[in-house]
BALUMSE-304463 format. One record per residue (C-alpha): residue number from 1; residue in three letters; z, y, x. Coordinates in steps of 0.05 Angstrom, whole numbers, plus 5000, padded with zeros to 4 digits. Each point is the difference from the previous one (the first is absolute). Layout:
<rs>
+-----+-----+------+------+------+
|   i |  aa |    w |    v |    u |
+-----+-----+------+------+------+
| NUM | ALA |    Z |    Y |    X |
...
+-----+-----+------+------+------+
</rs>
This chain:
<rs>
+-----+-----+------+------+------+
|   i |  aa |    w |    v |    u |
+-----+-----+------+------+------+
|   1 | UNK | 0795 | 7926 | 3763 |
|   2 | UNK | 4973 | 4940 | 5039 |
|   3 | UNK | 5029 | 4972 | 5069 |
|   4 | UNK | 4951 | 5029 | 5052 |
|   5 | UNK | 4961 | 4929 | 5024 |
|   6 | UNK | 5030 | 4962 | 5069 |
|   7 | UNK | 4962 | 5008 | 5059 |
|   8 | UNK | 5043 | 4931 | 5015 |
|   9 | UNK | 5035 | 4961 | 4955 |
|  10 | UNK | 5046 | 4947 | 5040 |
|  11 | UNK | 5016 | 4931 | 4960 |
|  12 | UNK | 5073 | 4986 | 5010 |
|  13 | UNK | 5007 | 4959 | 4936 |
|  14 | UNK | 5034 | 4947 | 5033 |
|  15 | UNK | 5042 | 5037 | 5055 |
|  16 | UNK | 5068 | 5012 | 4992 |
|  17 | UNK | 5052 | 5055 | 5024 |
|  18 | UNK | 4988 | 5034 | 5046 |
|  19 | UNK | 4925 | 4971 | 5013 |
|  20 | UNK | 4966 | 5053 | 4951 |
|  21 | UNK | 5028 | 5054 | 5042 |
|  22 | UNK | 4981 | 4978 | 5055 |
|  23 | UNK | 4939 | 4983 | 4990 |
|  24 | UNK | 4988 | 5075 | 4966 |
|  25 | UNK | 5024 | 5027 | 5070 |
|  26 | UNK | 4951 | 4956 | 5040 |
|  27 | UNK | 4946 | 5011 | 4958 |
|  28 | UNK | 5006 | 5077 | 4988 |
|  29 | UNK | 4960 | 5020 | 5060 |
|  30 | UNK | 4945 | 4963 | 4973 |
|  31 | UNK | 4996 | 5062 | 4942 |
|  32 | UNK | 4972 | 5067 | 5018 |
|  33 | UNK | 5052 | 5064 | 4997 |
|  34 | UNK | 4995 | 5014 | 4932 |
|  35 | UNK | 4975 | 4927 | 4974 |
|  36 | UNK | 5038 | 4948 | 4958 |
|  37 | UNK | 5039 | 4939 | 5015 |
|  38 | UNK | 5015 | 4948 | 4932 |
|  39 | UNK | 5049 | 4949 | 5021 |
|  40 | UNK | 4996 | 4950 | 4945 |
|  41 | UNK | 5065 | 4956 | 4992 |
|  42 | UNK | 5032 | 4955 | 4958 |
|  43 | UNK | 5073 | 5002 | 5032 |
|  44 | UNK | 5052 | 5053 | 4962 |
|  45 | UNK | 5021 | 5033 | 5059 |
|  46 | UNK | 4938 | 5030 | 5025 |
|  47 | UNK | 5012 | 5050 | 4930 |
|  48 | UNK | 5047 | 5030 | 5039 |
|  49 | UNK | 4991 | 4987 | 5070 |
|  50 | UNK | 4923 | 5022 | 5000 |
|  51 | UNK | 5023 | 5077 | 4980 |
|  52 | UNK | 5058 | 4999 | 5046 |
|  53 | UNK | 4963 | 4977 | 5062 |
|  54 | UNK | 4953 | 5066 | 4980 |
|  55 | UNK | 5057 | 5042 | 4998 |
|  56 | UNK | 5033 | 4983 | 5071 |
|  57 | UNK | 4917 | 4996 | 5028 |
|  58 | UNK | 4975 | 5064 | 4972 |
|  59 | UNK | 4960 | 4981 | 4957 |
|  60 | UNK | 4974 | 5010 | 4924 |
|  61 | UNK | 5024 | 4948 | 4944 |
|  62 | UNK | 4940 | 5005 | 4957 |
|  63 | UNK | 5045 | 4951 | 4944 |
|  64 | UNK | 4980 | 4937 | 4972 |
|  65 | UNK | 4948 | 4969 | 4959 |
|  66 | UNK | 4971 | 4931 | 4989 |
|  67 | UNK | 4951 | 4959 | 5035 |
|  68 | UNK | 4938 | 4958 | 4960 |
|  69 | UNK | 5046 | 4947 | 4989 |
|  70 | UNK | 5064 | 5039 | 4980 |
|  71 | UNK | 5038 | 4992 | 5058 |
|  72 | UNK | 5032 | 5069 | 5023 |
|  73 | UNK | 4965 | 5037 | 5044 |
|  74 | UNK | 5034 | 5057 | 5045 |
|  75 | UNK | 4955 | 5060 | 5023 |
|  76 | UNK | 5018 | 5042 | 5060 |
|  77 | UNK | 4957 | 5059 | 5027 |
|  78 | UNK | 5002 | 5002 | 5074 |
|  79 | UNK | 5021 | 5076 | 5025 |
|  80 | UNK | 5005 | 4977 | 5073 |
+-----+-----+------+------+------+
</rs>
């Protein structure tokens, strides 16, 4: 099975910790109820911080696939 397509897909190849996450939170409300957020970085930590910010913000780790380029891509479904 397929990752479901991003309604936004941030580019956060250059950011480091703990600019992903931050940009995923200020960006979120940009994505319908329901929709989904890719936050594609390049910097190790966001493997673990992406699906713990989720977890303390309610909201759905989708996992992790890889953008056009290879660069790891983080998927979050927004439930709030």
């Amino acid at each position: 099975m397929s990752a479901p397509a991003p309604d936004l897909e941030l580019d956060c190849r250059d950011l480091r910790c703990p600019r992903p996450v931050i940009e995923l939170a200020r960006h979120l409300a940009e994505v319908p109820v329901g929709g989904v957020l890719a936050v594609v970085a390049t910097d190790v930590a966001a493997r673990t911080d992406v699906p713990a910010w989720c977890r303390m913000r309610g909201q759905e780790f989708l996992g992790e696939d890889a953008a056009d380029d290879g660069a790891p891509r983080y998927l979050v479904r927004r439930l709030s």
